[in-house]
C-alpha positions as CSV (number, residue, x, y, z in Angstrom):
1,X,131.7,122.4,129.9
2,X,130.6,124.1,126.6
3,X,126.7,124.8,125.8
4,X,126.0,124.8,122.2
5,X,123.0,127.6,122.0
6,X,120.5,126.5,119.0
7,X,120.5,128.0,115.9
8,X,118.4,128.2,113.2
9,X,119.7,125.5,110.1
10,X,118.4,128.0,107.7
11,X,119.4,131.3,108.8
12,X,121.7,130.6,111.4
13,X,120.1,132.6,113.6
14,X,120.2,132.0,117.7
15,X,116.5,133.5,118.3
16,X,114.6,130.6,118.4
17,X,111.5,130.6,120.3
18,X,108.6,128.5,121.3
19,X,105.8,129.0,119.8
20,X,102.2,127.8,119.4
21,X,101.3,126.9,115.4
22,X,97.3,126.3,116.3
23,X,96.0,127.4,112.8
24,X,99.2,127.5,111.1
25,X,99.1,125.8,107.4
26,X,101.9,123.2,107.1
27,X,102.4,121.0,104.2
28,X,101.5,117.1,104.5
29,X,102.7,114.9,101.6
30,X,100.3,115.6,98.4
31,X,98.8,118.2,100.5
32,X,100.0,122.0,99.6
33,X,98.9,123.1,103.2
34,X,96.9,121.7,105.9
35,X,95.9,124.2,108.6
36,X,96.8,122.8,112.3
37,X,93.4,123.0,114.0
38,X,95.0,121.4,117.6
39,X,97.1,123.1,119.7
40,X,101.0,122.3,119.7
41,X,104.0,124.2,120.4
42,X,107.3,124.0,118.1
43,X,110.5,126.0,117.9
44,X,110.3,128.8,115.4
45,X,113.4,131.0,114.0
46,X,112.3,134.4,114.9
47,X,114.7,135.7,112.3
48,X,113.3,133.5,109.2
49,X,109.8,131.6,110.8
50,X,111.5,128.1,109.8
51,X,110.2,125.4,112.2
52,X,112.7,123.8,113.9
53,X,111.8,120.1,115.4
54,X,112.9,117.2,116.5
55,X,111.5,113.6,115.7
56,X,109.2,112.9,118.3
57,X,107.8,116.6,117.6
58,X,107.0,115.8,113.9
59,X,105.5,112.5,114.2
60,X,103.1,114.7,116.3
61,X,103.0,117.2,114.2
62,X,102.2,114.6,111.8
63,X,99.6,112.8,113.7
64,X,98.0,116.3,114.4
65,X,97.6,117.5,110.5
66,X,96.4,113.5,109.7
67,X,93.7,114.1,112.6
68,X,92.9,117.6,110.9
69,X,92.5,115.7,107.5
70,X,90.4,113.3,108.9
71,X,87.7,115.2,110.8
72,X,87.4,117.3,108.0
73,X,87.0,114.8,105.2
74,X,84.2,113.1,107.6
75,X,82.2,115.8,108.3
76,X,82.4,116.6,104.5
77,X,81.1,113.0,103.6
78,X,78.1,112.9,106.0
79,X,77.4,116.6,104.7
80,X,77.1,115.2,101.2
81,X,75.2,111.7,102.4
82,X,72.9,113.8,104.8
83,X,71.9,116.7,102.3
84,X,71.8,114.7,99.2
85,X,70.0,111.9,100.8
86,X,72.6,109.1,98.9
87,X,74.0,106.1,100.4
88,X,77.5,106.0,100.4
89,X,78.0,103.8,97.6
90,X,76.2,106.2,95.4
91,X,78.4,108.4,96.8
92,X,82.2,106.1,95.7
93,X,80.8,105.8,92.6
94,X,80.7,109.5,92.0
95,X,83.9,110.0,93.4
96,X,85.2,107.4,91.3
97,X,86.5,105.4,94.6
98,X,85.4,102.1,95.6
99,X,82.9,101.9,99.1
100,X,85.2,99.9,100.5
101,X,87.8,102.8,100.2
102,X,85.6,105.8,101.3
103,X,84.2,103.7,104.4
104,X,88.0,103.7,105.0
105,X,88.3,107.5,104.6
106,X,85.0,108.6,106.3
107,X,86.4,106.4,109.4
108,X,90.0,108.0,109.6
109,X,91.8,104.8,108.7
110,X,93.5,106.1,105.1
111,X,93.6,110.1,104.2
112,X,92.2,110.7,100.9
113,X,94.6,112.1,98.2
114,X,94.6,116.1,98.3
115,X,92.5,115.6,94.9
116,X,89.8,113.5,96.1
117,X,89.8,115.6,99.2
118,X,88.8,118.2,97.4
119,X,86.4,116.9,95.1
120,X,84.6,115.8,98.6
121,X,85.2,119.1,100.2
122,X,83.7,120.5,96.8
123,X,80.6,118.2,97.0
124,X,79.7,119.2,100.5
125,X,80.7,123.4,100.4
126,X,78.4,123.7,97.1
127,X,75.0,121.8,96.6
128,X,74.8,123.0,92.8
129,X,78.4,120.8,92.6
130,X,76.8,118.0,93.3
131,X,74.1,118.0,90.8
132,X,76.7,119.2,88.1
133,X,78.6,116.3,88.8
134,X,75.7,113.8,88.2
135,X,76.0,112.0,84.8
136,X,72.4,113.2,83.9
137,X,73.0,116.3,84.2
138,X,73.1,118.4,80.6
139,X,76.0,119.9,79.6
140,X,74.5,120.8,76.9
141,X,72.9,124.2,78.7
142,X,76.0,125.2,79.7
143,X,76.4,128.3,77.9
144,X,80.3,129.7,77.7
């Protein structure tokens, strides 16, 4: 009986190895690149680095960058409601989303676009963003 020995779809390369992708960045739909903040171990081309999975290993893999998102877009949102003393309505409406959708964010059950993610993850890292961002603010003192 013949073994098939793996190779690599890109390369064609037979040096595939396991290994572990904690805090490697990986792409999620809208996303350029989510870093993996859970352990999980994939094939990897030692020859090219392509990740080489099957399809129980990417739903996990998708699961894991979805969790990532998640945790990270909540802890951004009760930065934001914590430090700038807002409710969270206050909060959609300067995000431009509806409550209804950010309670659905803040509580894992939809994954912001990568835009709104970062307008969020802007909002939190940077106090002065969220002042700029308030329609009161003057623009006019701005200088360029």
């Amino acid at each position: 009986m013949a073994t098939h020995k793996k190779k690599c779809t890109e390369c064609g390369s037979e040096k595939i190895v396991l290994l572990e992708q904690k805090g490697t960045t990986f792409p999620w739909k809208d996303y350029p690149g989510v870093v993996l903040k859970k352990s999980l171990k994939l094939r990897q081309c030692a020859d090219c680095g392509d990740i080489i999975t099957n399809l129980k290993e990417a739903e996990t893999l998708e699961n894991l960058l979805i969790e990532t998102i998640n945790e990270q877009v909540a802890l951004f949102i009760e930065t934001i409601l914590k430090r700038e003393k807002v409710s969270q309505v206050d909060l959609s409406q300067k995000l431009g989303v509806s409550p209804v959708y950010l309670t659905e964010v803040k509580k894992g059950r939809k994954q912001p676009s990568y835009q709104i993610f970062n307008l969020i993850k802007i909002l939190a890292l940077n106090a002065k963003a969220y002042e700029l961002s308030s329609k009161e603010y003057d623009f006019t003192a701005i200088k360029s």
